[in-house]
N, C-alpha and C positions, 0 to 999 in steps of 0.2 A: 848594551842595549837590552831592555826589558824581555823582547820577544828574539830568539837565537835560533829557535829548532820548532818547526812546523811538520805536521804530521795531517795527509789528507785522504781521504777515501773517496774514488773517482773512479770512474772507467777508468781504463788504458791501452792504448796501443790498438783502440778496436775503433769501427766506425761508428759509434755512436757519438752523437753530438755534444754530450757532458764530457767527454774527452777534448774536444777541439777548446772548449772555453776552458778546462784544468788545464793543457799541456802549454800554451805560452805564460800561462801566469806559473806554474811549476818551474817552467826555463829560467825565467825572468827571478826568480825567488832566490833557486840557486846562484844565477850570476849574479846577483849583490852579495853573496856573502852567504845566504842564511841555509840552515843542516833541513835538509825536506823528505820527508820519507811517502812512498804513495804508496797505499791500502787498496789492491784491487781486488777484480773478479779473477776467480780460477776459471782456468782455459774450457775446464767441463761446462761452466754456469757464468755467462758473462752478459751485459748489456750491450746489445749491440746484433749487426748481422756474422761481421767476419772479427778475426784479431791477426795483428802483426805484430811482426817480432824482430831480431830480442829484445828480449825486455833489459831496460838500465839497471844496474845493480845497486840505485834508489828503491826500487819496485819490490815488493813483498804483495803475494797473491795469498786471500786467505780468507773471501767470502765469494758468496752466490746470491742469485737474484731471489726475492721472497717467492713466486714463482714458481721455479724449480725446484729447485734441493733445498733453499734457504739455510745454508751453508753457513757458519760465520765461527773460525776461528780466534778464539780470544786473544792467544799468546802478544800479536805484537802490537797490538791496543792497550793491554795490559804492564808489558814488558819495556816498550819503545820509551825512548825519552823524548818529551813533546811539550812544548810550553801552551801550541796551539793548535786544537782538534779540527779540520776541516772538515765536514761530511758537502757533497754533492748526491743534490738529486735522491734524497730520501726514500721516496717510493722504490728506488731500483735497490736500496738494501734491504738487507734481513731484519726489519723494524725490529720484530720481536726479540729474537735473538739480542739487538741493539740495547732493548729496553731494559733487560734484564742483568746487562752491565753499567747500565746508567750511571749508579750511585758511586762504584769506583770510578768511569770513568770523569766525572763531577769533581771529584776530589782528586785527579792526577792531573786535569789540565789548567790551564789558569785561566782558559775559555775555551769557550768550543761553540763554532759558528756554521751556520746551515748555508746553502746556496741554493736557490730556492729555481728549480724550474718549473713549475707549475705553471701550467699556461692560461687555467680560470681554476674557479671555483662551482660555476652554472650545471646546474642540470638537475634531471628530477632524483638519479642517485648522485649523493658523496660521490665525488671522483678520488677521493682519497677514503680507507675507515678512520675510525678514531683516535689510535695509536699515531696516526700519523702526526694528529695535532698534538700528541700530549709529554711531546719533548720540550724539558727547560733549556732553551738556546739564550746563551749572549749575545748573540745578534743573529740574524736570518737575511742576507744578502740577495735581493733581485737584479736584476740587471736589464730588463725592460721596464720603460715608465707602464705598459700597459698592464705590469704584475701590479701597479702599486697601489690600485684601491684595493685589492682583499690580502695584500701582504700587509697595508697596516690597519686595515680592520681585524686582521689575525694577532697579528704578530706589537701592535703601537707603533711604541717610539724605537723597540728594538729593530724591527724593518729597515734598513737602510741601502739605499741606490749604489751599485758603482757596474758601470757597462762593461757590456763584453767586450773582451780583448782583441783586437788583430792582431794576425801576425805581420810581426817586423816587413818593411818592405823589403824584395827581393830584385838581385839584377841577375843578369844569367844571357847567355851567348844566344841568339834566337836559329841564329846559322847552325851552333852544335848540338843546339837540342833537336832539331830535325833531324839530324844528322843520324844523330843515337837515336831515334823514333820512327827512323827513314822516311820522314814525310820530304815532302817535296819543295826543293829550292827556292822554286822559282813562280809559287802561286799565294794569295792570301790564305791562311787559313781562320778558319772558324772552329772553334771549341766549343763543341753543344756537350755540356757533362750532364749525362744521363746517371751517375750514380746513385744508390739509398732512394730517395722520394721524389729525385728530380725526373723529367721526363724528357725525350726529342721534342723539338718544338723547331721548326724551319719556316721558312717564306717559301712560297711558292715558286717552283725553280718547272723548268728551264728562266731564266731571265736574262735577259740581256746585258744588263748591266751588271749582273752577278756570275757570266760564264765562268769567269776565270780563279773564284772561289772554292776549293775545298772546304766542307762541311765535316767537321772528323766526332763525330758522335764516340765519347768514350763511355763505357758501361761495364758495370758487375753482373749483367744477369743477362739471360736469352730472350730474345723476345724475335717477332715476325718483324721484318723489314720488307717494304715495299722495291718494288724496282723504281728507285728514285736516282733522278742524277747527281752527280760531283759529290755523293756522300760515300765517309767512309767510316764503318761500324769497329771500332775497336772493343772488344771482351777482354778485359784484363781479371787477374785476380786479384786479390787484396791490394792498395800501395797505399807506400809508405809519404807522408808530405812532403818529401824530397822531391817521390816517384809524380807527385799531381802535378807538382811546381812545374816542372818538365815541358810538361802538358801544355799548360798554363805559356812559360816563357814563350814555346814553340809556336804560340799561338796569337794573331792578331785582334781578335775580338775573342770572348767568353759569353756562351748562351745560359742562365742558369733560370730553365721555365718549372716552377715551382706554384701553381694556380691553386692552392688548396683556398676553398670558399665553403668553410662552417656555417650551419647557420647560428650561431652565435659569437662574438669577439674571440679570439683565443690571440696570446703571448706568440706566436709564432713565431722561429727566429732561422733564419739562412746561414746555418754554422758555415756552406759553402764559402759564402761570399765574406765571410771574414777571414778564411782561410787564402780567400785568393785575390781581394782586394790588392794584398801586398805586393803582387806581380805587376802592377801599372797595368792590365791590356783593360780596355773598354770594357766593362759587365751588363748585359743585356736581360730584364728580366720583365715577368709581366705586372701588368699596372695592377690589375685585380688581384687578390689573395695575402692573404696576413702577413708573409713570413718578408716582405719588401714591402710591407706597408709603412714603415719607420723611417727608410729612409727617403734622400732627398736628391741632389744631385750628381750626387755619387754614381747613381744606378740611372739607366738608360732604359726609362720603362715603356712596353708598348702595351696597347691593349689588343689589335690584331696581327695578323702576318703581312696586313699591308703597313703597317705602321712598324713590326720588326725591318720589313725590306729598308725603309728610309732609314732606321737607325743604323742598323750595319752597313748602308751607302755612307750615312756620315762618319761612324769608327772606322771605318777601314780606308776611307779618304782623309782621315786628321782633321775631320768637319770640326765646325765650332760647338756642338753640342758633346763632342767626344772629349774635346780639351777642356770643356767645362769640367767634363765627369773626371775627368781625372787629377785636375786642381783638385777638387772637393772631394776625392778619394786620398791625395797627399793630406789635407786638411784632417782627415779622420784618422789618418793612420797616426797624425801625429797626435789628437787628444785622447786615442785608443789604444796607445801605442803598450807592447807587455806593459814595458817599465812602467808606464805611468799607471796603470788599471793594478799594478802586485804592487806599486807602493801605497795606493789607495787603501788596500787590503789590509797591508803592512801598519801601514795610522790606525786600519780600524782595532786592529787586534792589539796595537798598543795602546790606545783609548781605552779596550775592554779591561787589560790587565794591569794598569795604570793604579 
């Protein structure tokens, strides 16, 4: 086969959301066969709020954010063997540094393709400088239709679509993960993930119809909590996507209230809910705000807390609007699925080197 060995420059292993969309197409890469090496951030200078670890013995660390240090080791860009260049997310590397190996690296790949998260182009400054636009890419890959007027008013005919990936769907013991989580046997629970941007977001409790609900609010960070009933605050530190799944299986609905309202369009995307689609539980999100605006019956959206109360009566009773969302979550996992989104990739980069 034309293209054998892939080499890509990504987050890793950290929470930032250009991690979630590299790591199942990197998974999916490796398990058909193909040699992948991944170019990240050093643990002093990374993209992202936390990093976990260890890293796979694919991972070579050997740049920093333009930002901080703007750090950018040559060696295994130079050195590496690689039919095809992948960079993610361009702004979070050392452009500069980047630009000034151009020419070599031009003539050691046999492409080298952007992954373009930009979420506009609007406003009265550049949200990118100049440097940013003045890389020759063989292709520049979006993965939102809402990137696609100014990716190919930038970029042409090289611009081209392929979606973000979920993760593979998951099954898991709902009994044992409580168990290991010590939540409790014998109540529903609810998963409100407060992690990175996401917020608490509940229905109005006491309720009657919701006594017997557990609210298990998980979070990275401190914040004031009210004397509210049947909620329970979890503070964890970094985890790892075994560690969310957990969460996830343990849990009979998932709240992910994410309300971000720009005033103008932005790409927004809910790395959460690809990440956790694949668990089957009901995902609850609000109607307003970009990052769920894409999708469709998948996601169980409200616009108030009276309108959350009715959707968690119907997910947590196996209502007909919960077994909708969750056909049409099977549906998605299947045309999203790694494999199909890294063979997409896979075409593109043998078309480029064809």
């Amino acid at each position: 086969m034309p293209v054998e060995k892939i080499a890509i420059m990504t987050a890793w292993n950290s929470d930032s959301g250009v991690f979630f969309h590299a790591y199942p197409l990197v998974r999916a890469w490796l398990d058909m066969g193909y040699d992948v090496k991944v170019l990240s951030f050093i643990k002093e200078d990374f993209h992202g709020h936390v990093m976990f670890g260890p890293d796979e013995p694919f991972v070579i660390r050997c740049f920093g954010t333009p930002g901080k240090t703007n750090f950018l080791d040559p060696r295994p860009l130079l050195t590496l063997d690689y039919d095809v260049l992948v960079l993610e997310d361009l702004k979070q590397l050392p452009m500069t540094k980047l630009a000034l190996l151009w020419p070599q690296l031009r003539r050691k790949a046999k492409a080298i393709v952007h992954v373009l998260h930009e979420n506009n182009i609007l406003g009265r400054v550049p949200p990118q400088p100049p440097e940013f636009y003045a890389f020759d890419w063989d292709a520049v890959v979006y993965f939102d239709k809402r990137q696609e007027w100014f990716a190919k008013a930038i970029y042409g005919e090289r611009a081209r679509y392929i979606p973000w990936p979920c993760l593979p769907r998951r099954t898991g013991d709902k009994e044992a993960a409580r168990r290991a989580l010590s939540l409790p046997l014998d109540r529903l629970v609810v998963l409100c993930y407060a992690r990175g941007g996401y917020q608490p977001y509940l229905p109005r409790l006491p309720d009657e119809a919701l006594k017997d609900v557990l609210f298990l609010v998980l979070t990275g960070r401190e914040f004031d909590w009210p004397d509210y009933p049947q909620v329970e605050v979890r503070l964890t530190g970094p985890l790892r996507n075994e560690e969310i799944d957990q969460y996830a299986i343990a849990s009979d609905a998932i709240i992910l209230h994410k309300a971000a309202t720009p005033a103008v369009p932005l790409a927004l995307v809910s790395t959460a809910f690809y990440q956790l689609v694949g668990t089957m539980r009901p995902i609850l999100a609000p109607r307003i705000g970009e990052a769920f605006e894409p999708h469709g019956p998948e996601v169980l959206k409200y616009a108030d807390r009276c309108e959350l109360r009715e959707l968690l009566l119907d997910a947590l009773s196996g209502g007909p609007r919960s077994r909708e969302a969750l056909r049409a979550a099977e549906r998605l996992l299947e045309e999203r699925s790694p494999e199909k989104v890294a063979s997409s990739f896979i075409d593109l980069f043998e078309e480029l080197v064809a």
